[in-house]
C-alpha positions in Angstrom: -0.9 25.9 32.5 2.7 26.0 33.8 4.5 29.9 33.1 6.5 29.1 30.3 3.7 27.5 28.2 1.9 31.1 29.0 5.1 32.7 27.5 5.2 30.7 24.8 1.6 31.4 24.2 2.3 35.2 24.6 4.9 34.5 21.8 3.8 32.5 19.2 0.3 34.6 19.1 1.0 37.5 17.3 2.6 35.9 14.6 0.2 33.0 14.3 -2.4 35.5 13.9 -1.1 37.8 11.5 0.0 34.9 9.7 -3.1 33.4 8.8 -5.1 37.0 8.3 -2.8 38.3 5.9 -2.6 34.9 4.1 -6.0 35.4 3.4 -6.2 39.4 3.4 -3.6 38.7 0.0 -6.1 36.3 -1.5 -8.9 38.5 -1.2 -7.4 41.7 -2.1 -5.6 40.2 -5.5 -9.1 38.4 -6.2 -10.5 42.3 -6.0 -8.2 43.8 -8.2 -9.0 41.0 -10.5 -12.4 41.9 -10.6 -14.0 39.6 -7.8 -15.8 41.7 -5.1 -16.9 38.4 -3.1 -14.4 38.5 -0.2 -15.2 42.1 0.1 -18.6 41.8 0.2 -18.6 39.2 2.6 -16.3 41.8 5.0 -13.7 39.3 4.5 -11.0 41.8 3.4 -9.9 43.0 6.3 -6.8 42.4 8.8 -9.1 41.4 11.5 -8.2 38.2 12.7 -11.1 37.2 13.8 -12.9 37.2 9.9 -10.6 34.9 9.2 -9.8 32.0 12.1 -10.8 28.4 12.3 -10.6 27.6 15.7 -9.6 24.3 15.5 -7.0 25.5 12.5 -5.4 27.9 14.9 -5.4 25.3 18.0 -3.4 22.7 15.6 -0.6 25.5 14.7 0.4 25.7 18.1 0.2 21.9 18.6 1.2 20.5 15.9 3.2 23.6 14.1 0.7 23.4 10.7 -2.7 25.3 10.7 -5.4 27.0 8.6 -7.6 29.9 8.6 -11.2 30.2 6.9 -10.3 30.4 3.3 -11.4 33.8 1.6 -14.7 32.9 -1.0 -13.2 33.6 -4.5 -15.6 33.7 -7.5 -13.4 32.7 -10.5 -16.6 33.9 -13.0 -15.2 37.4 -12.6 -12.4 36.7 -13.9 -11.4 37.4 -17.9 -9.6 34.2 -17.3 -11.1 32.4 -14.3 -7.7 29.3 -14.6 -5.3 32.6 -14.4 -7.0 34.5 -12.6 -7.3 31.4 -9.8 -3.8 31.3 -10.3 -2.8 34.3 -9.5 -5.1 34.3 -6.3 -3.7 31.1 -4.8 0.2 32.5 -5.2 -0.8 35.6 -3.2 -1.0 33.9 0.1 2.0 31.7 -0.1 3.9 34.5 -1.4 2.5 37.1 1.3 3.6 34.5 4.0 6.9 34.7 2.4 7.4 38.6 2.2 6.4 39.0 5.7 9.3 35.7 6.7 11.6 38.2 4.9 10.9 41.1 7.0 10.2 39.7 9.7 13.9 38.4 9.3 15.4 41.7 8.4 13.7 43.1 11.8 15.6 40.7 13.9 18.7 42.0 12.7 17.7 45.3 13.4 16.8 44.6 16.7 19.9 43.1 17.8 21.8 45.6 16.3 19.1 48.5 18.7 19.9 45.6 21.8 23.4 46.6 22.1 22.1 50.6 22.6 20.3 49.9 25.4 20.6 48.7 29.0 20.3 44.9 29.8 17.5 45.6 31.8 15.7 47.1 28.5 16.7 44.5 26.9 15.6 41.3 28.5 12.5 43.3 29.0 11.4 44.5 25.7 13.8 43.4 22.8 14.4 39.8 23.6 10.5 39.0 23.6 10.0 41.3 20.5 13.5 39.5 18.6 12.1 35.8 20.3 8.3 37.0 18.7 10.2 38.3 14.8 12.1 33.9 14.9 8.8 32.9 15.5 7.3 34.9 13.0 9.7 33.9 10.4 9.5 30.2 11.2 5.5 30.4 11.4 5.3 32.4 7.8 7.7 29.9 5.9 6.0 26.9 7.6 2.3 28.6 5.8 4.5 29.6 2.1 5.9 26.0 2.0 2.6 24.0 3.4 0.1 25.2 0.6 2.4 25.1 -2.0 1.9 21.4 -1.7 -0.4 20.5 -4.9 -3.0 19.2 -2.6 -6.3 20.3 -2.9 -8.0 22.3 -1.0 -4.4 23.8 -0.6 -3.4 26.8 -2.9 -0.4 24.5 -4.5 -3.6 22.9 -6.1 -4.7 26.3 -7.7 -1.5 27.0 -8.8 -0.7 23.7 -10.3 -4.0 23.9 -12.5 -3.8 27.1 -13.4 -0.5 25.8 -15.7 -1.7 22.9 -16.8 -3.5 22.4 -20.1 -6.7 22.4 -20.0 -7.9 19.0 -20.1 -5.3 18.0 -17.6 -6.1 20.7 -15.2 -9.9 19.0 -15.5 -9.1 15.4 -14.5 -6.7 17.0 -11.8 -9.1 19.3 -10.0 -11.9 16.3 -10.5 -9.8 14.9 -7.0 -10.9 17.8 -5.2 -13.5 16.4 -3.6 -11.2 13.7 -1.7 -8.1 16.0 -1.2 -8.8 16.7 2.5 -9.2 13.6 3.3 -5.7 12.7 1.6 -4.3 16.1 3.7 -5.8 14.8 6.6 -4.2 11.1 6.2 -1.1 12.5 5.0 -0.8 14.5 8.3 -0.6 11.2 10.3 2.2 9.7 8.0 5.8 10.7 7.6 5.1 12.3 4.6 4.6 15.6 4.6 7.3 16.7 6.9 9.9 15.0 4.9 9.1 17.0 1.9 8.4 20.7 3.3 11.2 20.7 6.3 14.1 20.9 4.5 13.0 23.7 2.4 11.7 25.2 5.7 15.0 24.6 7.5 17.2 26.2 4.7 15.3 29.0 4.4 15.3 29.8 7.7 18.7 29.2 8.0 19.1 31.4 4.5 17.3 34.4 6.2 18.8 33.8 9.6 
């Protein structure tokens, strides 16, 4: 492994990692307040990264810039209303992602502003690879926000989506469940995907940069 792929490894870590954990630390801990204890139970609600990592999920972000973690077990049948409740569950990750883009942003400022405080040695040092580790974090966190809000089951676009549908429609939706990683999986090798979610990616970065 040649040094800068070590550096880049160095970088893109932290984020990566406390991408995914809080991704599913917010769909764990909004399923508890609704009433489901699963994740909880299963010591799944916690900011350990290692609960929550697929190995191979974590591999592919830094390949291919999309990845996964172990989704958090939800048990809709605690819910008052399990479709809302579901809901509700699925926005927190994509939503989480996009909080911590947003301060992740905000903390880039701030450390460019601190950069100009200190000496260059300092700088190069310390707050480069901290301002070069808050881009990455902001690219990484938009990348998870806009990737499962695709309505592609098992993504949480898919709970979302059939939490507001009627009923009936939600049922005949959620009936292609059982093939939608297989259609993720082909649409990763197609065109597809990247055309839909990197322009939304690529303005909001440029938005919060």
């Amino acid at each position: 492994m040649h040094f800068f792929d070590i550096q880049r490894l160095v970088l893109l870590a932290p984020p990566i990692l406390f991408a995914l954990t809080i991704h599913e630390f917010a769909h764990g801990y909004v399923a508890l307040t609704l009433g489901d204890p699963t994740a909880k139970d299963q010591g799944r609600l916690t900011l350990n990264p290692l609960k929550h990592l697929d190995p191979i999920g974590t591999i592919a972000f830094f390949l291919i810039n999309f990845g996964w973690a172990r989704p958090v077990p939800v048990n809709p049948h605690y819910f008052k209303n399990p479709r809302k409740g579901m809901l509700w569950v699925a926005l927190a990750g994509p939503v989480t992602n996009l909080a911590v883009a947003v301060i992740s942003a905000l903390l880039t400022k701030v450390v460019i502003v601190l950069a100009s405080f200190f000496p260059a040695t300092m700088v190069l040092a310390v707050l480069y690879p901290i301002q070069k580790m808050l881009f990455a974090s902001v690219w990484i966190n938009l990348v998870l926000c806009v990737f499962n809000f695709i309505p592609i089951p098992p993504l949480d676009g898919s709970r979302v989506l059939a939490g507001i549908l009627p009923a009936h429609l939600a049922r005949s939706y959620q009936s292609i469940e059982r093939y939608g990683f297989l259609i993720l999986v082909l649409l990763m090798f197609t065109p597809v995907i990247p055309a839909l979610i990197m322009p939304i990616i690529n303005f909001a970065q440029n938005l919060l940069l």
